[in-house]
matplotlib code that plots the C-alpha trace (Angstrom):
import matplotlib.pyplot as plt

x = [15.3, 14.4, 17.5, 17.1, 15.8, 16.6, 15.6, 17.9, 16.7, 18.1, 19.1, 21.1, 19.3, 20.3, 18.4, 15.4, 15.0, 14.9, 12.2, 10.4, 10.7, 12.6, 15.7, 18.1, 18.1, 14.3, 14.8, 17.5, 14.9, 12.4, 14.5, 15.6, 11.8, 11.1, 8.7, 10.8, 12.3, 16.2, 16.8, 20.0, 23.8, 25.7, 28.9, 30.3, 28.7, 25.6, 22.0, 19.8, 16.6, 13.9, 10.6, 8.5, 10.6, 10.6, 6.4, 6.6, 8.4, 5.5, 2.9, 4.7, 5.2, 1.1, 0.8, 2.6, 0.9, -2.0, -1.1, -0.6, 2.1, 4.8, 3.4, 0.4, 1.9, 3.2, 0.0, -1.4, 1.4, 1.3, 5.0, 3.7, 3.7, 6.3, 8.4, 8.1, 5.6, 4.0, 0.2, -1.0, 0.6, -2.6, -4.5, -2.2, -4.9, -6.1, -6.1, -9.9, -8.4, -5.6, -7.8, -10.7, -8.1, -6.7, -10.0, -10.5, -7.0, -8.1, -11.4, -9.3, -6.7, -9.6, -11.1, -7.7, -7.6, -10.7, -9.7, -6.8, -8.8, -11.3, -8.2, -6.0, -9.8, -9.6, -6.1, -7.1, -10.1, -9.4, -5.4, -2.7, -2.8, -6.1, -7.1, -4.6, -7.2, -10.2, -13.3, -15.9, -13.1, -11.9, -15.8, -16.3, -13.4, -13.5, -15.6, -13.0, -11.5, -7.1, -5.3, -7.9, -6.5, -3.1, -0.9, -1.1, -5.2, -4.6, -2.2, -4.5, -6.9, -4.3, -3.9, -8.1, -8.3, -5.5, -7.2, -10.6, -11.0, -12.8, -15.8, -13.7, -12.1, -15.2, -16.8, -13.5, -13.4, -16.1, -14.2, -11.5, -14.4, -15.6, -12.0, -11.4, -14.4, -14.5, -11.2, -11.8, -11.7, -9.0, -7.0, -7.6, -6.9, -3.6, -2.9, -4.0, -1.7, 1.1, 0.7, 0.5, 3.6, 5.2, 5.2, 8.1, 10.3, 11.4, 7.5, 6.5, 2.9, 2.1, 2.3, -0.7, -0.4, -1.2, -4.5, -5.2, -4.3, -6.7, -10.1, -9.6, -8.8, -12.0, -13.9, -12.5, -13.2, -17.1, -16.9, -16.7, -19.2, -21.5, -20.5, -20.6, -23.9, -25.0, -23.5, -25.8, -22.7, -24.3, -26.8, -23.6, -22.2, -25.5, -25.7, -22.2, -22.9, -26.3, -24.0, -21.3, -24.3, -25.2, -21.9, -20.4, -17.4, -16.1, -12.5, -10.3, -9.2, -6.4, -7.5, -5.9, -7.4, -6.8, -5.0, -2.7, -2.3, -1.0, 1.8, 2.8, 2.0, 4.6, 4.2, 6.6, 4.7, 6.2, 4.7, 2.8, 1.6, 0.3, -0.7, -2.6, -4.4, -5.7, -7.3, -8.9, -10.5, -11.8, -13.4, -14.7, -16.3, -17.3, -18.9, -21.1, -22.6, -24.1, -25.4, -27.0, -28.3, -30.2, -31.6, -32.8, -34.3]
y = [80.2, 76.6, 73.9, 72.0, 68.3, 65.6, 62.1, 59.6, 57.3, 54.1, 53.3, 51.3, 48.1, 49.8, 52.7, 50.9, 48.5, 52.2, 53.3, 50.3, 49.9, 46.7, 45.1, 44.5, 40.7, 40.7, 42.2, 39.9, 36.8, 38.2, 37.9, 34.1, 33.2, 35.0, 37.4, 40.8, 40.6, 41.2, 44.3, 44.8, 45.9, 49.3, 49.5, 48.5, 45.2, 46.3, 45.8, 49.2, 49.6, 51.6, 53.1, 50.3, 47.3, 50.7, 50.2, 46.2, 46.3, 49.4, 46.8, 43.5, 45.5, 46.7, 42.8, 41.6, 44.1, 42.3, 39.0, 37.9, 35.1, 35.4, 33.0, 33.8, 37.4, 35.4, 34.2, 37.7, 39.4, 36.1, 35.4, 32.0, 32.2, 34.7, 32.1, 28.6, 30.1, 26.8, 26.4, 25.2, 28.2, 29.8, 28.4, 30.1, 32.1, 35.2, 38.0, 37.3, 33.8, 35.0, 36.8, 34.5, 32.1, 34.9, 35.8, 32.2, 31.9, 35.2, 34.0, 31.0, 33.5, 35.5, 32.0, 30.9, 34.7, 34.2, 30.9, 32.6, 35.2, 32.5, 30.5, 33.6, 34.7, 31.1, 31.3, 34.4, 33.1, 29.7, 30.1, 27.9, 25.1, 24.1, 27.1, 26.1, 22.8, 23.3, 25.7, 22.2, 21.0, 24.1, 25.3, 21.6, 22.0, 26.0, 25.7, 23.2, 24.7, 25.2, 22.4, 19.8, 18.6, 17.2, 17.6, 13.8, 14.2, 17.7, 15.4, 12.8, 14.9, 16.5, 13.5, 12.4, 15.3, 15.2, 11.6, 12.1, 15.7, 17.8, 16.0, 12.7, 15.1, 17.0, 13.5, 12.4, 15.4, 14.1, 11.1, 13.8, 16.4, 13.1, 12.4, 16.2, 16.3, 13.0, 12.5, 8.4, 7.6, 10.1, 8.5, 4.8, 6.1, 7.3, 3.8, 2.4, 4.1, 3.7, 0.3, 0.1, 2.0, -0.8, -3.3, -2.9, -5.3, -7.3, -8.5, -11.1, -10.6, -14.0, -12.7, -12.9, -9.6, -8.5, -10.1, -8.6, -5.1, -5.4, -6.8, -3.5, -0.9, -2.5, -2.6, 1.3, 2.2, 1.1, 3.3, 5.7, 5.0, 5.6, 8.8, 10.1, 9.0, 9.8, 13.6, 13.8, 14.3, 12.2, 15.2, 18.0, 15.0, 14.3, 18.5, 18.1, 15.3, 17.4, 21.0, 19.0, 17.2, 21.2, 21.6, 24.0, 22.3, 20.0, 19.7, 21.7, 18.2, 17.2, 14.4, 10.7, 7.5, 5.5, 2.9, 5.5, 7.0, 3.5, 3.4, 7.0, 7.5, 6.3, 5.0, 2.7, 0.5, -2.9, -6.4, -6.7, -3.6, -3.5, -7.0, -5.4, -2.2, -4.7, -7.1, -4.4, -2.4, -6.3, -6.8, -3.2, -4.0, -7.2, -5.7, -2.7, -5.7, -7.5, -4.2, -3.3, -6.9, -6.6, -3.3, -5.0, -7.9]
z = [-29.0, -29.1, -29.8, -32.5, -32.0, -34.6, -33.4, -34.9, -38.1, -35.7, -32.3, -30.3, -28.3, -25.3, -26.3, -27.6, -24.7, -22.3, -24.5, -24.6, -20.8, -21.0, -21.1, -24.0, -22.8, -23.4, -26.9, -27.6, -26.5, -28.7, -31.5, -30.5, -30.6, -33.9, -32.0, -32.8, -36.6, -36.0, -37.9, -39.6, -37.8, -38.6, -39.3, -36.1, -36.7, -33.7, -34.3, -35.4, -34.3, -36.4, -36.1, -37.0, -34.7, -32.0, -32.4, -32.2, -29.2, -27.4, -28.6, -26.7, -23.7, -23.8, -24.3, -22.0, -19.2, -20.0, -19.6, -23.3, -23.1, -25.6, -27.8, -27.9, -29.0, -32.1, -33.1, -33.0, -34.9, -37.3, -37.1, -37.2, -41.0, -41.7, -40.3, -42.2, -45.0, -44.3, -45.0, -41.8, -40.4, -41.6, -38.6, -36.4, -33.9, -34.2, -31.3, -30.4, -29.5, -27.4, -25.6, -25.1, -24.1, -21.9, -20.3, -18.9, -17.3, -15.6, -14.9, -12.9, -11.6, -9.9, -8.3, -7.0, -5.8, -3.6, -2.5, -1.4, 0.3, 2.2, 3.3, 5.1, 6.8, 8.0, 9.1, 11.3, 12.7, 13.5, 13.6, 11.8, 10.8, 11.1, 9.3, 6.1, 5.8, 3.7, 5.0, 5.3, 8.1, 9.9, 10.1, 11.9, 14.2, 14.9, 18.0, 19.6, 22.5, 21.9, 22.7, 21.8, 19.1, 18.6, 15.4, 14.7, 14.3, 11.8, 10.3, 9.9, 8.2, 6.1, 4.5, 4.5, 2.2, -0.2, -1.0, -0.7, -0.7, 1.7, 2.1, 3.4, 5.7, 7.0, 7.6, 9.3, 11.7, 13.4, 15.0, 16.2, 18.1, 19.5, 20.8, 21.9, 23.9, 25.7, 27.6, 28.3, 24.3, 24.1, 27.1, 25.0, 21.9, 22.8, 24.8, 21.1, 19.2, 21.6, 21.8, 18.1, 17.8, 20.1, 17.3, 15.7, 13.2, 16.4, 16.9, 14.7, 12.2, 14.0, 17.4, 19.8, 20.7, 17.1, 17.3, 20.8, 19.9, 16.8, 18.7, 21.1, 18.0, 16.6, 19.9, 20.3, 16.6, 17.8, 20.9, 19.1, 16.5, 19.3, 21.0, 16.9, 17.1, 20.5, 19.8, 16.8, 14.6, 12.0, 11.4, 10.8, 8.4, 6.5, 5.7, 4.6, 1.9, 0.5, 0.6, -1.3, -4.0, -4.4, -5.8, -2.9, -1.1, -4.2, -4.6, -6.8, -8.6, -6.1, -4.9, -5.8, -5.2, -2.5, -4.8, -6.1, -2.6, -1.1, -3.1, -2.6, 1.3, 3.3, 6.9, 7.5, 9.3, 10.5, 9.2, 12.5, 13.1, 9.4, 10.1, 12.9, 11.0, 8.8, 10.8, 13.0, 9.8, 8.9, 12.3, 11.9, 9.2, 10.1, 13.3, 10.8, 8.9, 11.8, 12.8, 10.0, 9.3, 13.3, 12.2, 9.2, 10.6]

ax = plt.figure().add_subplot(projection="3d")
ax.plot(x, y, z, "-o")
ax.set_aspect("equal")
plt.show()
């Protein structure tokens, strides 16, 4: 003999969130955003759930297994317009749009997925952190030998690409496998940077040594102009440039400009040594112009 089963006409939100496979705070959040009518209290002043808010809340948890945000759940169930009885209610979207709306957040999901993907294979193959930069740089640098590169240069490029993306960077890189693999630019550019470093607050913009230290960054910064060139780097940059016109390496839209990027960088650099940068990137350029105009000539 069988017992006798008599579901009850209401339930308790205790027992309709463990039906529902939620929680009573959820239900009690649906009712604050007007997604879940709030059905009416018993006797001992709690809320009663029936059949039909027992089926709204097994249709928000389908929707929100599938991704549906909570407002867009609104839209669908039109609570839009139960709500304020307003006219422009009426152009509340339907379902289609939720879920063509819902499709291309996946569509972006899955992309950010397989960037994901690229950037841990990276990680194991090339090894952290040069593997956490993007795949135009660490494919550039991979073949560099362990040690070859300090932190300051992946530092440097760290910050090439949040400003100019990964094409600045990848173009960048090929300064640093020029320093990794000739040890007499490396041994001058670390006597640079030190002695760069050594003009601090106490040495005045004015100073001759600012002006000194600036003709041999710029006379360094040519050095290696020609080792890029002698290396045939200039070849791996020019495939970089027609790759990223294709359309396969651009950005994901963080980049700033360089404006924006000198106001929110610090270095704390002193007058003299910014004093310094300057006039070296001046004579730099300076220095391309005449070479270009004998080459045209």
């Amino acid at each position: 003999m069988y017992p006798a089963l008599t579901p009850p006409r209401q339930v308790k939100i205790g027992d309709a969130a463990a039906f529902a496979g939620i929680t009573p705070r959820a239900i009690r959040h649906y009712h604050a955003i007007g997604l879940l009518p709030e059905p009416g209290r018993g006797g001992d002043g709690r809320r009663r759930y029936g059949y039909d808010d027992m089926i709204r809340l097994l249709w928000i948890r389908r929707m929100a297994d599938a991704g549906i945000s909570l407002d867009d759940m609104r839209a669908a169930f039109g609570e839009a317009r139960e709500e304020t009885g307003d006219e422009a209610s009426d152009q509340a979207p339907g379902i289609e749009s939720v879920l063509s709306r819902l499709e291309e957040t996946l569509a972006a999901q899955e992309a950010a997925v397989r960037r994901r993907r690229a950037a841990v294979r990276r990680l194991r193959a090339v090894g952290s952190p040069l593997g956490l930069l993007s795949e135009p740089v660490s494919d550039r640098l991979s073949h560099l030998p362990p040690g070859a590169l300090r932190p300051s240069d992946l530092d440097a490029l760290l910050v090439t690409e949040r400003i100019f993306g990964p094409l600045g960077a990848a173009i960048q890189a090929s300064a640093f496998i020029v320093l990794a693999t000739h040890p007499g630019l490396r041994a001058e550019d670390d006597r640079l940077e030190a002695a760069e470093a050594a003009l601090d607050d106490g040495v005045a913009p004015d100073d001759p040594r600012v002006e000194e230290l600036a003709v041999q960054r710029c006379a360094h910064q040519i050095a290696l102009n020609q080792a890029i060139e002698a290396a045939d780097l200039e070849a791996d940059e020019a495939k970089i440039f027609e790759t990223h016109d294709a359309g396969l390496t651009r950005g994901e839209g963080t980049e700033m400009s360089a404006a924006a990027a000198i106001t929110k960088m610090p270095y704390d650099f002193s007058p003299a040594r910014t004093r310094c940068l300057e006039l070296a990137g001046r004579l730099f350029g300076e220095a391309l112009a005449d070479a270009h105009s004998a080459d045209s000539s």
